[in-house]
TORPA-4810 file (N, C-alpha, C, O; in nm, 3 decimals):
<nodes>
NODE_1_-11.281_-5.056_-17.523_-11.285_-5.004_-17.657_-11.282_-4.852_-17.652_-11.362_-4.791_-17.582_X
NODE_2_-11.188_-4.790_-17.730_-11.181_-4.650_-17.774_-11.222_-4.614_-17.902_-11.197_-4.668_-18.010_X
NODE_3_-11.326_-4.463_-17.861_-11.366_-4.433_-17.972_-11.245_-4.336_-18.065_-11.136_-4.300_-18.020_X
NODE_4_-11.287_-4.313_-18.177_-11.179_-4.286_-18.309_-11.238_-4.254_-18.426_-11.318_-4.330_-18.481_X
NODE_5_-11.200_-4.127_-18.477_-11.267_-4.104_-18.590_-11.251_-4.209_-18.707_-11.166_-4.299_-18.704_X
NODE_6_-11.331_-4.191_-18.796_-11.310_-4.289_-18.882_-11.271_-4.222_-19.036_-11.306_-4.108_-19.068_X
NODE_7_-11.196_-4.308_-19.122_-11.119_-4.281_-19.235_-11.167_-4.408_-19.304_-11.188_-4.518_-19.253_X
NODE_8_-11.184_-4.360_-19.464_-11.233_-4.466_-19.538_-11.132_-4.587_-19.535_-11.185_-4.695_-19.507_X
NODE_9_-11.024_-4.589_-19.553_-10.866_-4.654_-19.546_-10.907_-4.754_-19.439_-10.909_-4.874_-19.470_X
NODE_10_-10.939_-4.715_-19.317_-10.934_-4.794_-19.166_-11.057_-4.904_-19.198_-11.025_-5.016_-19.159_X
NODE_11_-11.211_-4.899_-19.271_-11.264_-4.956_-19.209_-11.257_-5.105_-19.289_-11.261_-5.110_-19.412_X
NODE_12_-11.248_-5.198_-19.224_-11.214_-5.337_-19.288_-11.348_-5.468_-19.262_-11.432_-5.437_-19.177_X
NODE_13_-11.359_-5.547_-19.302_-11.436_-5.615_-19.249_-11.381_-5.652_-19.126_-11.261_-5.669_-19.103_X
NODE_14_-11.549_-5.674_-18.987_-11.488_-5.685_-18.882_-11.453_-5.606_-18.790_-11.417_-5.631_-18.675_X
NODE_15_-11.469_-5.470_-18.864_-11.469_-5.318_-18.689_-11.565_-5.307_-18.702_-11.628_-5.304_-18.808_X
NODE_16_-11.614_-5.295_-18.564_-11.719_-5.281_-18.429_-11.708_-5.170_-18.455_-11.593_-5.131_-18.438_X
NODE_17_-11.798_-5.072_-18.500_-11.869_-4.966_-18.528_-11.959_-4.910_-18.409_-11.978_-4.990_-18.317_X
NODE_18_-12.026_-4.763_-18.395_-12.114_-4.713_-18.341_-12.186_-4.654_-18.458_-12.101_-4.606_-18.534_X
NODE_19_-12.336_-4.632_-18.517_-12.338_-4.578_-18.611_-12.477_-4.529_-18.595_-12.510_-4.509_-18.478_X
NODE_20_-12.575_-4.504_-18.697_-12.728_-4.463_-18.695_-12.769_-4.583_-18.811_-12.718_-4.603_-18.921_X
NODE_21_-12.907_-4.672_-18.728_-12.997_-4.710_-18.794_-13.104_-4.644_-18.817_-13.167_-4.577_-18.735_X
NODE_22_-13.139_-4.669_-18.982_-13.238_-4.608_-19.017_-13.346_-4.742_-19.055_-13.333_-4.864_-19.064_X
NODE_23_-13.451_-4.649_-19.071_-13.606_-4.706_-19.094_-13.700_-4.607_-19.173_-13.751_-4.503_-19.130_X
NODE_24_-13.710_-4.659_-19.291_-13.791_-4.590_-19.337_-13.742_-4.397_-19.360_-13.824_-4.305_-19.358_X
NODE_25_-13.612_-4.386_-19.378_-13.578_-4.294_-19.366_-13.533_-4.205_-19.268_-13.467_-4.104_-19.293_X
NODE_26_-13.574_-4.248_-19.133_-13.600_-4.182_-18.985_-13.492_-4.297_-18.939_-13.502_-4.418_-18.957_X
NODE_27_-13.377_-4.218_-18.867_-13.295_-4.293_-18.778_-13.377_-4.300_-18.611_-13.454_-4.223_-18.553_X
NODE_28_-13.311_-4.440_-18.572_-13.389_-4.476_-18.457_-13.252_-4.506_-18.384_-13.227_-4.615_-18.334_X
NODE_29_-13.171_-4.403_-18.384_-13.008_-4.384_-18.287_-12.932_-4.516_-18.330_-12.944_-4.627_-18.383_X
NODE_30_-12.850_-4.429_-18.273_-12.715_-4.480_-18.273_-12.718_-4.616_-18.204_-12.759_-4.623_-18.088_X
NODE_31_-12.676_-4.724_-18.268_-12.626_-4.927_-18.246_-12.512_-4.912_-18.304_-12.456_-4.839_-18.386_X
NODE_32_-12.484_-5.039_-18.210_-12.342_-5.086_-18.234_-12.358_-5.176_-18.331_-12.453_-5.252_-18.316_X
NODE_33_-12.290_-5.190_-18.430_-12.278_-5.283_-18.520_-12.150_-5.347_-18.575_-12.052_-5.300_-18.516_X
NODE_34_-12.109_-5.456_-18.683_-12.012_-5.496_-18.735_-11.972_-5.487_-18.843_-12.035_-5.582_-18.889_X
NODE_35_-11.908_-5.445_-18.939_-11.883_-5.368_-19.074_-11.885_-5.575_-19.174_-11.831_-5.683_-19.154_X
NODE_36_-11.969_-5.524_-19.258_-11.951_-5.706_-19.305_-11.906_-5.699_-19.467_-11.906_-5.794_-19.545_X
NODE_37_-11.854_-5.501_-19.508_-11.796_-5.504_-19.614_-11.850_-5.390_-19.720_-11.971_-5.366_-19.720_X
NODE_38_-11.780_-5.333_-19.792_-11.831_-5.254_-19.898_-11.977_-5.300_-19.921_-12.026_-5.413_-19.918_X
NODE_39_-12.049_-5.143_-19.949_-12.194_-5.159_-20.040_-12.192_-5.230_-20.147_-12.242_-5.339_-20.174_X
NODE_40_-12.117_-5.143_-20.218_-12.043_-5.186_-20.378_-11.870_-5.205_-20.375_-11.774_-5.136_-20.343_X
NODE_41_-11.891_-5.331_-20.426_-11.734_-5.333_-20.411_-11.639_-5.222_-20.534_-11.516_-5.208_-20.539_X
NODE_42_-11.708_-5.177_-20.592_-11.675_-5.149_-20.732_-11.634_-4.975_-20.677_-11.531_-4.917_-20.711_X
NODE_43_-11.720_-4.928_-20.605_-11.742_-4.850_-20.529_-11.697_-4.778_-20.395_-11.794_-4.725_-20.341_X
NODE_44_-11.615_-4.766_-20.348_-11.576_-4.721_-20.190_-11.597_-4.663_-20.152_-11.556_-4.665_-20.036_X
NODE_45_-11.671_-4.554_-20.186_-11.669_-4.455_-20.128_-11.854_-4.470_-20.109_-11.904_-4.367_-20.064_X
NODE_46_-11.924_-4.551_-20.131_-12.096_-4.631_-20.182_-12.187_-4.626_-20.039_-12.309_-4.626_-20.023_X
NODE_47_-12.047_-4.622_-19.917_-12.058_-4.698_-19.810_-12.072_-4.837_-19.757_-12.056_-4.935_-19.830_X
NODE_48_-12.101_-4.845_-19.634_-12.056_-4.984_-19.594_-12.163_-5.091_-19.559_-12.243_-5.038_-19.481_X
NODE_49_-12.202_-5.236_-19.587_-12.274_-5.330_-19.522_-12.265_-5.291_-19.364_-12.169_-5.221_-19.331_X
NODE_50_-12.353_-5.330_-19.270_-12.339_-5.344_-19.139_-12.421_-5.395_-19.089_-12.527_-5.380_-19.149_X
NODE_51_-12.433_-5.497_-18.939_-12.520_-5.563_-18.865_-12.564_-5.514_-18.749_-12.520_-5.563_-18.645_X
NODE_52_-12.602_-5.473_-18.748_-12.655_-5.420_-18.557_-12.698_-5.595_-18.506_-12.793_-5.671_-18.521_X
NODE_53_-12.585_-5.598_-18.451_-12.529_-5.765_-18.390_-12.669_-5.764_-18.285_-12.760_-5.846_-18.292_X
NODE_54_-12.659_-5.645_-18.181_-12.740_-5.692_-18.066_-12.881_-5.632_-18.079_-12.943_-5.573_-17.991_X
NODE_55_-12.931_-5.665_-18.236_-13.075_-5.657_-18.257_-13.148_-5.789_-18.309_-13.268_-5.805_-18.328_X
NODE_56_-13.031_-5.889_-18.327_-13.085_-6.037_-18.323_-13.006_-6.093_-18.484_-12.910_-6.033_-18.533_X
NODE_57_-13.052_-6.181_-18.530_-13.048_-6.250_-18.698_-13.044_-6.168_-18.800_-13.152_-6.130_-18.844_X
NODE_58_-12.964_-6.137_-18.841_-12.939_-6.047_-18.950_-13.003_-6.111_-19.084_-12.993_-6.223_-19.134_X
NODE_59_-13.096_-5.955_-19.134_-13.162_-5.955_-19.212_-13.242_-5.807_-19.243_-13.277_-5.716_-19.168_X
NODE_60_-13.253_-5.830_-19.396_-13.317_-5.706_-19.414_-13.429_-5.612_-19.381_-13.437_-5.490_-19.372_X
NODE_61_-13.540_-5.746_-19.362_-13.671_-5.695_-19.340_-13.686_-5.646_-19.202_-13.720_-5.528_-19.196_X
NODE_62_-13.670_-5.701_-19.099_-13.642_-5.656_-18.952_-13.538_-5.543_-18.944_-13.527_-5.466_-18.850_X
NODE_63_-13.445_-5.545_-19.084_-13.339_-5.420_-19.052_-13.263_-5.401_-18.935_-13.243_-5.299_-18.869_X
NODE_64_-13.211_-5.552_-18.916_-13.138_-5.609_-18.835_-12.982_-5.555_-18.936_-12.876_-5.557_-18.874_X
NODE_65_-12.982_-5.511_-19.077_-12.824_-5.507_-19.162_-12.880_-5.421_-19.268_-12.982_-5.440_-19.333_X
NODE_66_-12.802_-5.329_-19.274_-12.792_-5.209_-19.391_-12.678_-5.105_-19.393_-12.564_-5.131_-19.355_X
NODE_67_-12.714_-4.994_-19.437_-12.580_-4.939_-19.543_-12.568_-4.840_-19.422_-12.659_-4.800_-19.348_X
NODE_68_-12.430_-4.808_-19.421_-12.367_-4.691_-19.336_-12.286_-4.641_-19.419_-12.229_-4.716_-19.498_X
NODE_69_-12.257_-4.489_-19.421_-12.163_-4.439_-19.423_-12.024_-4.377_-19.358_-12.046_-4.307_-19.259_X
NODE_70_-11.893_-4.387_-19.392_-11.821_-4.364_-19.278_-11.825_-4.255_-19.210_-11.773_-4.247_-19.098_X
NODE_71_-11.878_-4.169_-19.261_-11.854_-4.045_-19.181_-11.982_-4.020_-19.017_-11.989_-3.951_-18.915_X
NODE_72_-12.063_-4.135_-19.093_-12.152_-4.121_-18.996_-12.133_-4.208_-18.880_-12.207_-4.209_-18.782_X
NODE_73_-11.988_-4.313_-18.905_-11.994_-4.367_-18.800_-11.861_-4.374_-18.752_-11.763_-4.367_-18.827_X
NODE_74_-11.853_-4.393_-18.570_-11.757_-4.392_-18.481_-11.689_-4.536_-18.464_-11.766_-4.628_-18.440_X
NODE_75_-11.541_-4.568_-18.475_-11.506_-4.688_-18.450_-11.447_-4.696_-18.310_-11.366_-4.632_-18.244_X
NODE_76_-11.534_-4.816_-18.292_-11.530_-4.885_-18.128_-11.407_-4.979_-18.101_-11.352_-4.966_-17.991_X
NODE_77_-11.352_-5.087_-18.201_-11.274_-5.192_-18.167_-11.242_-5.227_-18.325_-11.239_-5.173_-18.435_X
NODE_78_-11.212_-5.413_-18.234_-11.218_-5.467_-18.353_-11.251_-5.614_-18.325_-11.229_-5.653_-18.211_X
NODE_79_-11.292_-5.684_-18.398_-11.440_-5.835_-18.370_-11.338_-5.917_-18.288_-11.378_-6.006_-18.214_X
NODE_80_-11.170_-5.881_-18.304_-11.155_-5.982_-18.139_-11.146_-5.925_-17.985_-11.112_-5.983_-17.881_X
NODE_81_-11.188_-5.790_-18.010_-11.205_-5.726_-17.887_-11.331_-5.758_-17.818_-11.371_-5.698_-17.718_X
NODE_82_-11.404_-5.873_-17.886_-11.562_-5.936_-17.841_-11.537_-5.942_-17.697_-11.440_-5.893_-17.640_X
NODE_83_-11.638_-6.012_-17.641_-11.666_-6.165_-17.575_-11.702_-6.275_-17.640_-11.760_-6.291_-17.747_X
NODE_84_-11.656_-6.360_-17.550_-11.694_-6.501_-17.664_-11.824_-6.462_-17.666_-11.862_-6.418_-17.775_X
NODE_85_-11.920_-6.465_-17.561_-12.100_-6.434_-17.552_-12.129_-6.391_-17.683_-12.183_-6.465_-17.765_X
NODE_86_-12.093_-6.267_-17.707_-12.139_-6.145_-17.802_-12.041_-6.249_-17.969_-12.101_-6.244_-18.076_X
NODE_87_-11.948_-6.302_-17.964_-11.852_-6.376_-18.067_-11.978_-6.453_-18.115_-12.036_-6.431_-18.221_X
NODE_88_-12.011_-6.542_-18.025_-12.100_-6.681_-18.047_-12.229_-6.600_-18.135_-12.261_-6.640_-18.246_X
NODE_89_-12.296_-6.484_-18.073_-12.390_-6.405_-18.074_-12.434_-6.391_-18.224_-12.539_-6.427_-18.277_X
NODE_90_-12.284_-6.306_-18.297_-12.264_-6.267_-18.421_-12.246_-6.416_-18.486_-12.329_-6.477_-18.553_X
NODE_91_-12.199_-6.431_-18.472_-12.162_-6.602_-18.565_-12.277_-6.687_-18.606_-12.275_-6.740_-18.718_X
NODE_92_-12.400_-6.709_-18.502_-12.501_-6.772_-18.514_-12.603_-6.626_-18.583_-12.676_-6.634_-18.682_X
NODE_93_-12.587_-6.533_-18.520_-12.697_-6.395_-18.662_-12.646_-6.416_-18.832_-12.723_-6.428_-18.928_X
NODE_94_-12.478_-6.416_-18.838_-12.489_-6.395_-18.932_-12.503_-6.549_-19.011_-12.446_-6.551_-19.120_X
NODE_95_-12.576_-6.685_-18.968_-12.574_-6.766_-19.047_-12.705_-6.757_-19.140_-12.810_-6.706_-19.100_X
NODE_96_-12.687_-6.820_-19.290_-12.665_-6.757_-19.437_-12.702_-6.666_-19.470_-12.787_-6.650_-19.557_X
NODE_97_-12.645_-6.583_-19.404_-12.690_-6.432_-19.482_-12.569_-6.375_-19.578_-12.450_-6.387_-19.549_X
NODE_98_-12.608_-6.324_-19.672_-12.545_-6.372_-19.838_-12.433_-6.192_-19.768_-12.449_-6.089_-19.704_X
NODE_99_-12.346_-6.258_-19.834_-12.205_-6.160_-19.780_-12.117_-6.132_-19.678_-12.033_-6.043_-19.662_X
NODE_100_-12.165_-6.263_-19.588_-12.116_-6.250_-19.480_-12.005_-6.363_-19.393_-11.989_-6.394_-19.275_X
NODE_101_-11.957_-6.392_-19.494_-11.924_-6.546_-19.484_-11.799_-6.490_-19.414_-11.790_-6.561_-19.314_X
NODE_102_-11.700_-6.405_-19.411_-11.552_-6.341_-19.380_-11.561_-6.358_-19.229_-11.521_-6.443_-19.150_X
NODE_103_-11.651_-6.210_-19.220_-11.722_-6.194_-19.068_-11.725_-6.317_-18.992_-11.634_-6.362_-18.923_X
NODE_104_-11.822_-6.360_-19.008_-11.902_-6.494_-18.940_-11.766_-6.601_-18.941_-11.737_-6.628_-18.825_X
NODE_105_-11.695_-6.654_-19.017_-11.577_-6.730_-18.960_-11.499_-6.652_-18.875_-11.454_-6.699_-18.770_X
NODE_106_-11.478_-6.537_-18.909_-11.387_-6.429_-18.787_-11.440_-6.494_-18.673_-11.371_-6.574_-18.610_X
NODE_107_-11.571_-6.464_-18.634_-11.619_-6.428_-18.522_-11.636_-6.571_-18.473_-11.676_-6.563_-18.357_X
NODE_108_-11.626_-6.676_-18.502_-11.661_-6.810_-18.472_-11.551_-6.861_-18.457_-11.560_-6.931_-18.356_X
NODE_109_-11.430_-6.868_-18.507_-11.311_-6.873_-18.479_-11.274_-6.834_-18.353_-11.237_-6.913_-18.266_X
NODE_110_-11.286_-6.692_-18.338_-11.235_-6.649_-18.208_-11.301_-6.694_-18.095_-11.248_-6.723_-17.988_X
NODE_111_-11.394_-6.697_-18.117_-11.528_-6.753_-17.986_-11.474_-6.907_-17.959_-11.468_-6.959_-17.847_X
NODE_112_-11.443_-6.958_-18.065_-11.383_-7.119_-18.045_-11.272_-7.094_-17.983_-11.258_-7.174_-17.890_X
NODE_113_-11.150_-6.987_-17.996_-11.041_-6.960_-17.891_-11.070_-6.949_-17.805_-11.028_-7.031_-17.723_X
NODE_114_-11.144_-6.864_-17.767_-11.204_-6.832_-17.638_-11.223_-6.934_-17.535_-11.169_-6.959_-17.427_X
NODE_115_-11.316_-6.984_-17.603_-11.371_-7.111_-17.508_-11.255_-7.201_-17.472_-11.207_-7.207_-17.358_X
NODE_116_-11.217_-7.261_-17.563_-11.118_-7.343_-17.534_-10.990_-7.277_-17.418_-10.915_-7.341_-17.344_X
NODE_117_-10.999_-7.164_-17.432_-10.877_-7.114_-17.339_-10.950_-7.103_-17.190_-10.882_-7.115_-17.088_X
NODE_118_-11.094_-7.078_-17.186_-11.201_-7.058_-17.129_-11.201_-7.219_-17.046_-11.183_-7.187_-16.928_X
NODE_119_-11.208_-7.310_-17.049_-11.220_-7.453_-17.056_-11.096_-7.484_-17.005_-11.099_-7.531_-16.892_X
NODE_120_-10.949_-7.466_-17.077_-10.832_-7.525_-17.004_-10.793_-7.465_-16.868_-10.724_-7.539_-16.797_X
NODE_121_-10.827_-7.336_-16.817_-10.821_-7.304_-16.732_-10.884_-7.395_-16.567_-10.869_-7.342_-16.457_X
</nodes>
């Protein structure tokens, strides 16, 4: 994965982000996360949903998923540049968490390619 500035235009559901989680106001650095869609759809410029995948089950209270803005963040890939590991990973965090339904078939899909290509070998 190469890093790349980012442009509001580029980010789609599904790029693998580098960005800053915050807490309580105080960022606790830079995670990798997965863009799971506009703040406000109404809105674009509002900033973006995101998961910090490898902090576990996405959710608010743990602040496992919250708002980024683009400027604050670096794009890494894109959700089929995974591993299946990290595919399976995201797929099972993001189950029902309300907005995330796009993502989470992305990422479960591909992980099901995976394997299977993984397997016929």
């Amino acid at each position: 994965m190469t890093d790349a500035t980012t442009d509001q235009a580029a980010l789609t559901a599904g790029t693998i982000v580098r960005c800053p989680r915050y807490i309580n106001g105080e960022s606790t650095g830079l995670r990798k996360a997965v863009v799971l869609g506009l703040w406000n759809e109404d809105n674009p410029k509002g900033g973006y949903r995101v998961y910090f995948y490898t902090l576990g089950p996405a959710s608010f209270s743990p602040r496992t998923a919250g708002l980024a803005f683009a400027r604050e963040m670096t794009v890494l890939g894109r959700l089929e540049d995974l591993s299946e590991r990290t595919l399976t990973g995201i797929y099972k965090g993001l189950n029902l968490f309300p907005g995330s339904a796009y993502v989470r078939n992305r990422a479960g899909s591909h992980a099901y390619r995976l394997r299977t290509a993984r397997r016929a070998r």
